[in-house]
N, C-alpha and C positions, 0 to 999 in steps of 0.2 A: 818064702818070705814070712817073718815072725807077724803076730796079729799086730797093729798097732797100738789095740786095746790093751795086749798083753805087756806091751813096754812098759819099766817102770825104771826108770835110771834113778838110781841115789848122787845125788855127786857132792852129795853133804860130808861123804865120806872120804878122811886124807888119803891122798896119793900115795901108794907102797905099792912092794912088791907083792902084799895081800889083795887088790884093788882088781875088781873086777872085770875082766873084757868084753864089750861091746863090738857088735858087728856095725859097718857101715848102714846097715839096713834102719839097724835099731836106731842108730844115732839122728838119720835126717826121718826114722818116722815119729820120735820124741822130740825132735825141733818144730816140726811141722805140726803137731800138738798143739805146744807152748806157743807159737805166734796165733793157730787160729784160735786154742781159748785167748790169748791175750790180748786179740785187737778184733776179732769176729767185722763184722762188717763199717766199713769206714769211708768217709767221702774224702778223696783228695783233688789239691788243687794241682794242676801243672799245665806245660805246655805240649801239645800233642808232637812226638819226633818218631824218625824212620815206622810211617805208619803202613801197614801189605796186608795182602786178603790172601790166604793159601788156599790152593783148589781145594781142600776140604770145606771152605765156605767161613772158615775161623779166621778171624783179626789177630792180628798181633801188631804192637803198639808201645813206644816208650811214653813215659810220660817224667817232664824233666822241669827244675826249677835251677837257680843259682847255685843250688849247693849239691843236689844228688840225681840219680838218676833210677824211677821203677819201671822195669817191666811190667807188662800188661797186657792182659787177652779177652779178647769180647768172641764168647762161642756161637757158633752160627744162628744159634737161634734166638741170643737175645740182641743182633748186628741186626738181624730182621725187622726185631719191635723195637728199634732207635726211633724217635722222634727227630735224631739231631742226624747229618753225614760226618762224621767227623772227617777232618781235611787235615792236613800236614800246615804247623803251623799253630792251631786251633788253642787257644785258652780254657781249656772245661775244667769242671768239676766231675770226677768221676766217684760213681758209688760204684760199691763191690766188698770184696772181702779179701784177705792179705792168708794168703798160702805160699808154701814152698813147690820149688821142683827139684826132685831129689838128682834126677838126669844128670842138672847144673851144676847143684850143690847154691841154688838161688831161691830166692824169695821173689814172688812177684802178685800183680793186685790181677783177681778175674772181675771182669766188669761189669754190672748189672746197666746198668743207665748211666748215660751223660746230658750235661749241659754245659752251657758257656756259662766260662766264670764272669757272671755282672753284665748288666743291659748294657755297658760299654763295647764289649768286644761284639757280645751278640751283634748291635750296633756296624759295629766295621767291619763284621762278616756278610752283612745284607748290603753295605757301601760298597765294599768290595765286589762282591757280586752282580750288583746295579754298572758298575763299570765296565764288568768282561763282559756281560748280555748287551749292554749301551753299543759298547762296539762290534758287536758283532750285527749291529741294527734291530735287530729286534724291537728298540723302542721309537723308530724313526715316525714322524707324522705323517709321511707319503705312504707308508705301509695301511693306516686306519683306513676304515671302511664309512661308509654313511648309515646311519640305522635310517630302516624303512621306517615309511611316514605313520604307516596303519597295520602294523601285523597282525597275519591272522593268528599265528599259532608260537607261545611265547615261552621259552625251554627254562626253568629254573636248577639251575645245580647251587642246591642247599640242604641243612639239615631236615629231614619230616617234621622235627620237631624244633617245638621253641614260638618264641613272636615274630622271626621273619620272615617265614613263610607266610603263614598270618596276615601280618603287615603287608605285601605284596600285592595278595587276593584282596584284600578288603580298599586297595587304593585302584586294582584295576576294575573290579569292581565300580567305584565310585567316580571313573574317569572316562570308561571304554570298556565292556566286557569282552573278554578273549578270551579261546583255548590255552589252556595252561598243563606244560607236561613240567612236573616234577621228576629229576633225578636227584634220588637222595643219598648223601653223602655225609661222612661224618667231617665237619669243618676245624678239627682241631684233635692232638694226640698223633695217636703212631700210626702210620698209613695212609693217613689224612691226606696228604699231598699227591700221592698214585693214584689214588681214588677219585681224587676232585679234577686230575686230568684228564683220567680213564674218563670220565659223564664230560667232559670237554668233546674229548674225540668221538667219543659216542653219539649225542649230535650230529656231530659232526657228518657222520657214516651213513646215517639213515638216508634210505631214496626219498629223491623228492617226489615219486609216485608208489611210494610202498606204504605200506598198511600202517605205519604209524608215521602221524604229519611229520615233517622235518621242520625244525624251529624256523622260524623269520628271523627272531634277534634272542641272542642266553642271555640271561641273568647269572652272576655267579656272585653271592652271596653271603655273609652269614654277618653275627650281631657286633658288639665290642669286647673287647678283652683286651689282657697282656698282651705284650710285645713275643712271648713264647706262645701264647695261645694262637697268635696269628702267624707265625712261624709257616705254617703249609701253605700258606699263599707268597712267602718268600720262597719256595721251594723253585729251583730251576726247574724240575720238571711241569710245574702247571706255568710256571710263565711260558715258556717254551710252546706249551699245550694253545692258551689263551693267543700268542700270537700267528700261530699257524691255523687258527680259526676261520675258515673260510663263511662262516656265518658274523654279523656283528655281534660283538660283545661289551657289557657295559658290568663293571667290577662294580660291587656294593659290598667292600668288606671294612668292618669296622663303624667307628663314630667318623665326624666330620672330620677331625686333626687325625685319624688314622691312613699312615699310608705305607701301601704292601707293593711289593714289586710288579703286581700282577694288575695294578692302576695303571704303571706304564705302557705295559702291553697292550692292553687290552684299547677297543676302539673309543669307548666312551667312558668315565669315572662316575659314579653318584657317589656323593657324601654319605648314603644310608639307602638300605636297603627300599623305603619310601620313597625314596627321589628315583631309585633305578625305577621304579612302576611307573614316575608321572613321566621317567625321558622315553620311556619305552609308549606308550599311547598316547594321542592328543584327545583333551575333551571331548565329549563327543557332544555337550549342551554345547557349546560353543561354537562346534560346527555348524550342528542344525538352527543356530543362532547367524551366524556366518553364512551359511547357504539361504538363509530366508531372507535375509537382506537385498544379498544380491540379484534374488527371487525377485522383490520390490521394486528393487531401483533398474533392473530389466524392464519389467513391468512396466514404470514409470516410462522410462527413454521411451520406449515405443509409441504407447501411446502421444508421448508428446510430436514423435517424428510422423505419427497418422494426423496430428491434429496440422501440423505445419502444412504439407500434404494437402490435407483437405483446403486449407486457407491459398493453398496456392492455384490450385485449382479450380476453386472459388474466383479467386482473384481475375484468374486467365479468363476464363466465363464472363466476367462484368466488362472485359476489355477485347471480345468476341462484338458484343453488341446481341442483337436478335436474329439469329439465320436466316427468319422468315422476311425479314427487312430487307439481307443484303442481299437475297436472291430477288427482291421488288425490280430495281432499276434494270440488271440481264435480263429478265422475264421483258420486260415492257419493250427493251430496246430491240431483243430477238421479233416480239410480235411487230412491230413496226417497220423490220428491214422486209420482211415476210409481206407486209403487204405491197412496201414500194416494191417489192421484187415483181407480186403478180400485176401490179399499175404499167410497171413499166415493159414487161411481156404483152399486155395488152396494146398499148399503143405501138407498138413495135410492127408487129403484127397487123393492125386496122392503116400504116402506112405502108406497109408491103403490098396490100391488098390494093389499096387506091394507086399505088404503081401499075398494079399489074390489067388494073381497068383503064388506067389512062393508054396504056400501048395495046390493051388487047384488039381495036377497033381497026388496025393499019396494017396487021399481019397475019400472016398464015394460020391454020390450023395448027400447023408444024413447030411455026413459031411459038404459038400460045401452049403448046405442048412442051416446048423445051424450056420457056419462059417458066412454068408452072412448076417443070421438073427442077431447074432451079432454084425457084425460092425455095420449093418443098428441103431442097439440101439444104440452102442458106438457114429455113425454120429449124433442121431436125438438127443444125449444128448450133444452132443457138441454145437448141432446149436442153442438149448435151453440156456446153458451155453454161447453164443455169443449174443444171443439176450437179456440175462438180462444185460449184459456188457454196451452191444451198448446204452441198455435205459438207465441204471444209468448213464451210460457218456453225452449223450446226455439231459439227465433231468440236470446233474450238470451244465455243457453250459449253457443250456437253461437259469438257474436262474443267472449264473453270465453274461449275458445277457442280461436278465429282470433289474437286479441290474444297468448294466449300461446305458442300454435305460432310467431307471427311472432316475438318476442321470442327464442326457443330456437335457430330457425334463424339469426338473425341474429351469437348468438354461439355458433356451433355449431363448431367447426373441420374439417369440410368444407369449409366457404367458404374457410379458412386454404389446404387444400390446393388449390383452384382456384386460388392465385395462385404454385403451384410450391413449396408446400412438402413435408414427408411427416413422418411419422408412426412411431417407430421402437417396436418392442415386443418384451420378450424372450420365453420360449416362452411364460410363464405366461399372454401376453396382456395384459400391464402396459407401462403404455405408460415408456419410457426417454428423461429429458430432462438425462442430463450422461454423460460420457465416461468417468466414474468407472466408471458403475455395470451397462460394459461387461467381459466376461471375452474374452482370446484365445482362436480357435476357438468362441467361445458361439455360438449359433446366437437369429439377429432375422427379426423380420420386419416390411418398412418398405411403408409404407402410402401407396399416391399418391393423386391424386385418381380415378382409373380403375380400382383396382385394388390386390392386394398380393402383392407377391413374398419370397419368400425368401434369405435371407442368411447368410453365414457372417464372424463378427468377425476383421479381418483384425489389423494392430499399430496401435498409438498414434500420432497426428501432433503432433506438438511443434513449436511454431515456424513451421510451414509443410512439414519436413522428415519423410516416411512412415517410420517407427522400425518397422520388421515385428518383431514379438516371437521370432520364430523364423527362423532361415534358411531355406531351399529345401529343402534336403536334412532337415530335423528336420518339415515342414511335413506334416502328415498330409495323407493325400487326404481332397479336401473331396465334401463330405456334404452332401446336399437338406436343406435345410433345410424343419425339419416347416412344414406352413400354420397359420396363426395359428389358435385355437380360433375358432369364432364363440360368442359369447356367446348362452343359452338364452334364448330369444324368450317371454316372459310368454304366458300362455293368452288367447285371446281370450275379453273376457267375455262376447260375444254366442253361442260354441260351445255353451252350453248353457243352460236358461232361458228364456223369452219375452221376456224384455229384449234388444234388439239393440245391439252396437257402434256408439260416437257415429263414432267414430275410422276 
């Protein structure tokens, strides 16, 4: 084949029988010349028709308007760095440069880049799309998950650089701080949309007991831009990605009025990358704001439901009466039946007797022998028949006794002080139940359950705040305070008498 450099066709020259001959070679490598000096590299517009991928990895592609129709080839390795998929159908703009192919005896465009001709089509190729993922569910709301309330470890797929990452940190920061794993990703151009899946799945993949945490909830983010900038987040592959997320996800891409396919998908939306930070953590002054209240009002209840409690208790005590009282009347009545019992054993007995003298003067030895043996049975079954008496009477007592011992103790307040209270009393031995009816310097004495100690009244607490009645320097030296009287212990009634102590 001639060089193409060496071609040089005149065709200035008229047609004769003198007129030089050209090879076919020559011919389409001098055409082929003349179009790529003449048009070198150019953007056209058309619509994408009969679009196929050869196993060599190269496109081939018509691109057609109203009026004509160019061939077109995208070589494997710039079909690689497309930002756009071109689809059958498709309105671009293609750049490239206008060459022949000798093979054909045709002319056609090799394509460097494309786009969609005007935000219009761009437009109903993302519409379009929105409608075949719509139905396939993908964007169904039974499909979303719930973002956890408090995570620990919080995945960002964004760029390293820029303010929103930035922004992110300094809002979780300022709300909740958390582990933060960064996958970084370039958020726009060529690749961008593989890439921001791939850190989707990635995530994803990680054990939840392997060496690096597995997120709680993604963030998938980046700032504002064009409608071609945000392009990779229209991309079916990351939507696809974002929805088969088995982790929650919350899309932050773009300004507020931004919105990309991968909103739908995903579980939760932030308007900006700042709102994904504050949906993703709850305050954390607010909880511990929130927890100390209910801290409080716990607090409160209780106390109030001991204070009830006590008054109720209290209450049942004043409506008791005195124990020592309501065993007075059983005490008297037992010692009483007790005496008539041995009165009437005595005379019982001193009339037996005087029987057995009035008949013993008219009979026998034998007699007075059988007579004798007689009473002696009739006495030894009397005394039997007084000893069942005495025990049932004395067993009956006893339990209505029991009955009211247990009653006394139960609202005794001892038991008060086994559960941490005491018992305050001033000298007299009276017991003091307000604050009033304390004197500075008065000398108490406060009663635990172990025990009682001594005290000297210090100043008044108002509010919470200790109000000492006196300064330091006016404070007299303090003084033992005396031991409480013990109150005179009743005589026991068994100390003297034949009668013993039930008690």
């Amino acid at each position: 084949m001639a060089n193409d450099s060496a071609v040089n066709l005149d065709v200035s020259k008229p047609a004769g029988g003198n007129a030089p001959v050209f090879t076919v070679t020559e011919i389409a490598a001098a055409v082929k010349r003349t179009v790529e000096e003449t048009f070198g590299r150019v953007r056209v517009r058309g619509e994408i028709c009969e679009w196929k991928v050869a196993a060599s990895g190269h496109a081939y592609l018509r691109l057609k308007d109203t009026g004509a129709i160019l061939d077109s080839v995208i070589w494997r390795g710039s079909l690689q760095k497309l930002g756009l998929r071109p689809e059958e159908g498709m309105e671009v703009i293609a750049t490239g440069r206008i060459t022949t192919y000798a093979g054909k005896s045709s002319y056609q465009l090799i394509i460097d880049s494309i786009e969609l001709a005007g935000e219009g089509a761009l437009l109903k190729l993302i519409e379009d799309r929105k409608k075949r993922l719509a139905a396939e569910g993908l964007f169904d709301p039974a499909r979303k998950k719930a973002l956890p309330f408090l995570p620990e470890v919080i995945g960002v797929v964004t760029s390293p650089k820029g303010a929103v990452i930035r922004d992110i940190l300094h809002r979780l920061a300022d709300r909740f701080p958390r582990h933060v794993l960064v996958w970084p990703v370039p958020v726009q151009g060529e690749g961008a949309a593989e890439k921001i899946a791939a850190a989707i799945d990635g995530f994803n993949a990680l054990a939840v007991d392997g060496p690096v945490a597995r997120p709680d909830v993604l963030i998938v983010a980046r700032g504002g831009g064009s409608l071609e900038d945000l392009m990779p987040f229209n991309e079916e592959v990351v939507v696809r990605a974002a929805a088969a997320s088995d982790i929650p996800l919350i899309s932050a891409v773009g300004h507020e009025t931004d919105t990309t396919l991968i909103d739908y998908a995903s579980d939760r939306r932030a308007p900006t990358p700042t709102a994904a930070a504050e949906m993703a953590v709850p305050v954390r002054r607010e909880l511990i704001e929130l927890v100390s209240d209910r801290s409080h009002r716990l607090l409160a209840s209780a106390g109030r439901y001991l204070a009830e409690r006590e008054d109720k208790v209290r209450n049942c005590g004043r409506l008791l009466g005195d124990p020592a009282r309501l065993l007075e009347g059983p005490t008297q009545s037992l010692d009483r039946c007790a005496e008539r019992l041995r009165s009437v054993l005595r005379v019982f007995v001193q009339k037996e007797e005087a029987k057995l003298y009035d008949i013993s003067g008219g009979i026998r030895r034998s007699t007075v022998d059988a007579l004798v043996r007689h009473s002696a049975s009739n006495l030894d079954n009397a005394r039997k028949q007084f000893a069942r008496e005495f025990t049932r009477t004395m067993s009956e007592y006893s339990r209505q006794l029991t009955t009211v011992a247990a009653r006394f103790d139960a609202s005794s307040y001892t038991n008060v002080l086994k559960r941490g209270f005491a018992v305050i009393r001033d000298a007299s031995g009276h017991a003091i139940d307000s604050a009033g009816a304390t004197t500075a310097g008065g000398h108490v004495a406060i009663e635990f359950r172990d025990g009682t100690v001594g005290a000297t009244v210090g100043g008044a607490i108002v509010g919470g705040d200790a109000r000492p009645s006196e300064t330091p320097a006016e404070k007299p030296a303090a003084s033992k305070a005396p031991a409480p009287r013990s109150k005179p212990r009743k005589p026991d009634p068994g100390s003297s008498g034949s009668q013993g102590s039930l008690l």
